[in-house]
MARBA-3410 file (N, C-alpha, C, O; in Angstrom, 1 decimal):
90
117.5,105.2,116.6,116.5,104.3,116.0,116.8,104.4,114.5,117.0,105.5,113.9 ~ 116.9,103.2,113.8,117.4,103.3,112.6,116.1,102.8,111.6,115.2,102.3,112.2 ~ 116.2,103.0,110.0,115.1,102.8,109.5,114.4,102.0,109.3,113.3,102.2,108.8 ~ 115.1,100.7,109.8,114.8,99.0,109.6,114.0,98.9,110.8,113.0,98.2,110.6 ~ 114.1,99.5,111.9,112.9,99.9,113.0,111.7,100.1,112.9,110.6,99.6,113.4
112.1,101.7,112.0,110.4,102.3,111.9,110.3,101.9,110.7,109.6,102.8,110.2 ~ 110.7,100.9,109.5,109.8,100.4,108.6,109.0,99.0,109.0,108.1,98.5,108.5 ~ 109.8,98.6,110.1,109.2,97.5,110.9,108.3,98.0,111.3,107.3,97.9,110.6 ~ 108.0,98.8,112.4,106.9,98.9,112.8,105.4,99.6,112.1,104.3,99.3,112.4 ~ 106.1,100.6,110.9,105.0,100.6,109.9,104.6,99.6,109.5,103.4,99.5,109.7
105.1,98.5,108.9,104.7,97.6,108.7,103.9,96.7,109.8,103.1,95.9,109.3 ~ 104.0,96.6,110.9,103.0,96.1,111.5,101.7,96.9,111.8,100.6,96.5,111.7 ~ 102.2,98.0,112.1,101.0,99.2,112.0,99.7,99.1,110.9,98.5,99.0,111.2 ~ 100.2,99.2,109.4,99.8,98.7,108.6,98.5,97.2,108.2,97.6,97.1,107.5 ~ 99.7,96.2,109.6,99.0,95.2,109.1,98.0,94.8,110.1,97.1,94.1,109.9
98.2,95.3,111.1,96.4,95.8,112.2,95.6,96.1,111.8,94.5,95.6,111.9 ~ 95.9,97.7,110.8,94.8,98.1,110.3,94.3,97.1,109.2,93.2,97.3,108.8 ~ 94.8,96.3,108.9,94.5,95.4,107.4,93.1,94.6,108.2,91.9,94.8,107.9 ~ 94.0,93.5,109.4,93.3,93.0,110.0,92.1,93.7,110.8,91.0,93.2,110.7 ~ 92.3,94.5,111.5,91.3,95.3,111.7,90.1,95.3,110.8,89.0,94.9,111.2
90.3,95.7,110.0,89.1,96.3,108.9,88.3,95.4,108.1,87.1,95.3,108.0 ~ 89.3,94.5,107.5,88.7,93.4,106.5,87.6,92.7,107.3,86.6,93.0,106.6 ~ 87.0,92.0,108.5,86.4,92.2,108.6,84.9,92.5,108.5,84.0,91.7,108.5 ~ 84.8,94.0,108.5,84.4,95.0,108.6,83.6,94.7,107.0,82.6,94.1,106.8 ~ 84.2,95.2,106.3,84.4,95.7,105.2,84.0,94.4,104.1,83.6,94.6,102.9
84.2,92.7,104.9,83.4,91.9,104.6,82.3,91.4,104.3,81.7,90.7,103.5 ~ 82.2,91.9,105.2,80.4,91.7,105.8,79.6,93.0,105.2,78.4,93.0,105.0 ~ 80.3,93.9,105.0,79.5,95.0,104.2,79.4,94.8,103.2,78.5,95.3,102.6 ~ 80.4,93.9,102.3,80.6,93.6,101.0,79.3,92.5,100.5,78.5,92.5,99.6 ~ 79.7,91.6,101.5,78.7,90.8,101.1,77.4,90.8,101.0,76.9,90.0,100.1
76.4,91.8,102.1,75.6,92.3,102.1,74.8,92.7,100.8,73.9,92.4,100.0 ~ 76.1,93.8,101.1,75.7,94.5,99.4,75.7,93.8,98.4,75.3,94.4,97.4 ~ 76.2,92.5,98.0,76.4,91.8,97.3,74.9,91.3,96.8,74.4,91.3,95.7 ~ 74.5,90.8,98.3,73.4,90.0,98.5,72.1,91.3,98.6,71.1,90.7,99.0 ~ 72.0,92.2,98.4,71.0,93.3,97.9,70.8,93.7,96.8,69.7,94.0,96.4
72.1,93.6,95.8,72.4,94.0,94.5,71.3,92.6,94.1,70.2,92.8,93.6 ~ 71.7,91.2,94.3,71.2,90.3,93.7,69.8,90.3,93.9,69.2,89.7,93.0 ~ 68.8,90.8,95.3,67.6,90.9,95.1,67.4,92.4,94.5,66.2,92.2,94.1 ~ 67.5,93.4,94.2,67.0,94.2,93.4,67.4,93.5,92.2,66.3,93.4,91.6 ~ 68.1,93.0,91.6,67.8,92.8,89.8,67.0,91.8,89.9,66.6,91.4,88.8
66.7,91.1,91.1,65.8,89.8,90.5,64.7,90.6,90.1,64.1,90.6,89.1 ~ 64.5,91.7,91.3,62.6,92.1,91.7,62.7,93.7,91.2,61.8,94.5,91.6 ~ 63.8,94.3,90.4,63.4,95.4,89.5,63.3,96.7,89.5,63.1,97.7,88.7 ~ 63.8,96.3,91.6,63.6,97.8,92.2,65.3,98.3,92.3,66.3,97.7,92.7 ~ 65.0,99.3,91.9,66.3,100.0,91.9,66.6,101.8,92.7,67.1,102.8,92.3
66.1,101.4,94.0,66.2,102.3,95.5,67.5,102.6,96.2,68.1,101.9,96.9 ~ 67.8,103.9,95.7,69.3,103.6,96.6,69.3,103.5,98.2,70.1,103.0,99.0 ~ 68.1,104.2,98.6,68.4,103.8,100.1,68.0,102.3,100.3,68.0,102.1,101.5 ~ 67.7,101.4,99.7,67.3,100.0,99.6,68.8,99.4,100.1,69.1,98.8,101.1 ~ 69.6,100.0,99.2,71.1,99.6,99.3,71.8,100.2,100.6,72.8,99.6,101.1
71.5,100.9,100.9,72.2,102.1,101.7,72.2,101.5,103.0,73.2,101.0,103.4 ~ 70.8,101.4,103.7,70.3,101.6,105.0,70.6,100.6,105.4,71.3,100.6,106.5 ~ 70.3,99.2,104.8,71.0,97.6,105.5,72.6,97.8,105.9,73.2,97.6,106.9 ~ 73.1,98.2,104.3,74.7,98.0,105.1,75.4,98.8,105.8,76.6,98.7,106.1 ~ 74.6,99.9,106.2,75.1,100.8,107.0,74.8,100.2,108.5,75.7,100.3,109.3
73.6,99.6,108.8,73.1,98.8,109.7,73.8,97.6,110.3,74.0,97.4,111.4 ~ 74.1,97.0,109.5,74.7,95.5,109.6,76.6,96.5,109.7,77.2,96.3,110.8 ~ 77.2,97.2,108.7,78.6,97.7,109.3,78.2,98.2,110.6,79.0,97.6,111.5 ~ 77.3,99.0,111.2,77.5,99.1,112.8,77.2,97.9,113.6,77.8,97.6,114.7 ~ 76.2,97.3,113.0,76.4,96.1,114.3,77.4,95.3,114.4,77.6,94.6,115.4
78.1,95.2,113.1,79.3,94.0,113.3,80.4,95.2,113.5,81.1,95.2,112.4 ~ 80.7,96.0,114.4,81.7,96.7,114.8,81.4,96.7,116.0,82.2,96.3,116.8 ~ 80.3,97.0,116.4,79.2,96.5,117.8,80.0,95.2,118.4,80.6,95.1,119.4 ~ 79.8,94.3,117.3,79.6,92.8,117.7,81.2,92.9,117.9,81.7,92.8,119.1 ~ 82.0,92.9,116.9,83.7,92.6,116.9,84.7,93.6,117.9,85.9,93.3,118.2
83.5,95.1,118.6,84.8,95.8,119.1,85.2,95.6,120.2,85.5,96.7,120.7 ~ 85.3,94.6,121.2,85.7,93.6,122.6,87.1,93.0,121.7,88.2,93.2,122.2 ~ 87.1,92.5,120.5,88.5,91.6,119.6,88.7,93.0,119.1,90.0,93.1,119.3 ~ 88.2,94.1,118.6,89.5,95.1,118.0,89.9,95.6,119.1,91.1,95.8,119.2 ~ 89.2,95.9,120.2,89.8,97.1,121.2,91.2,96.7,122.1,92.2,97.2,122.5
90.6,95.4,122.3,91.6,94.2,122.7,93.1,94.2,122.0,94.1,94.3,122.6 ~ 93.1,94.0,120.6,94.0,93.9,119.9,94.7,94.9,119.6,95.9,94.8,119.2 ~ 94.3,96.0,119.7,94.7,97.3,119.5,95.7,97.9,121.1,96.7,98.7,121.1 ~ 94.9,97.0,122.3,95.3,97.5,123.5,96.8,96.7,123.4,97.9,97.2,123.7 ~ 96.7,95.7,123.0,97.9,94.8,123.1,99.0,95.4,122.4,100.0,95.4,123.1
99.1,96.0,121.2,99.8,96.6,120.2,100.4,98.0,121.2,101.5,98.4,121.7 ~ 99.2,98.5,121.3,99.7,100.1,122.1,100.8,99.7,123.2,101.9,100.3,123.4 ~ 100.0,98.3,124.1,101.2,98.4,125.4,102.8,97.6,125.1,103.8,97.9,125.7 ~ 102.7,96.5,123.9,103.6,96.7,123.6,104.8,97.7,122.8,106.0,97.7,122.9 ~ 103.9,98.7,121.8,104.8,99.5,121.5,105.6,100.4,122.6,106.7,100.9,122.7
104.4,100.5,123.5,105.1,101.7,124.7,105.7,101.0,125.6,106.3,101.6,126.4 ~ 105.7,99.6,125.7,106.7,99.2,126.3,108.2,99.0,126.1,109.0,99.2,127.0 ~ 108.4,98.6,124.9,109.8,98.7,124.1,110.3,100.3,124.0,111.4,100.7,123.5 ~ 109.3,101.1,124.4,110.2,102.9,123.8,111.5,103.2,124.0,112.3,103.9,123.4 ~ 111.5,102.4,125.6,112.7,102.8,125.8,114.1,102.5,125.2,115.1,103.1,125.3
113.8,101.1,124.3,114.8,100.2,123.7,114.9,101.2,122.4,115.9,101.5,121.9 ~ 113.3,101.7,122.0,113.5,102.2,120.4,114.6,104.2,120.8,115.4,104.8,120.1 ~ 114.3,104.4,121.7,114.6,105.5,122.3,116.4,105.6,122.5,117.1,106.6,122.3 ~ 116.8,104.6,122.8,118.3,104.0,123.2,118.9,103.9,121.8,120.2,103.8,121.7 ~ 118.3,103.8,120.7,118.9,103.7,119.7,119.3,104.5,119.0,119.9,104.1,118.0
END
């Protein structure tokens, strides 16, 4: 197996997790976005105000999306372990 292999496959590895996450990390973003903009309207400045929603909404939309991650992940795994033997021969 030569380097041009396993920088390929880092690089796809990589870009799962990219896709994987964002996501994720979206919807938490925005959230908090959208919390930040009602505490300055209304003055309150509570950090569990901030906290508890996006921690709520990140598990439910991992809830909601993990049938498309677990899926996508399964696909990756059985193709990687299906080529080993080609990466193995090398």
């Amino acid at each position: 197996m030569n380097e041009y292999v396993v920088l390929g496959l880092l690089k796809e590895t990589f870009w799962i997790c990219i896709l994987l996450t964002t996501p994720v990390l979206l919807i938490g973003m925005c959230v908090g976005i959208l919390i930040s903009i009602i505490q300055t309207a209304t003055s309150i400045q509570e950090q569990s105000l901030s906290t508890v929603p996006k921690l709520i909404i990140t598990i439910l939309s991992i809830m909601g999306m993990s049938k498309w991650m677990l899926g996508y992940m399964i696909d990756f795994a059985t193709r990687l372990l299906g080529s080993l033997n080609t990466y193995a021969a090398m």
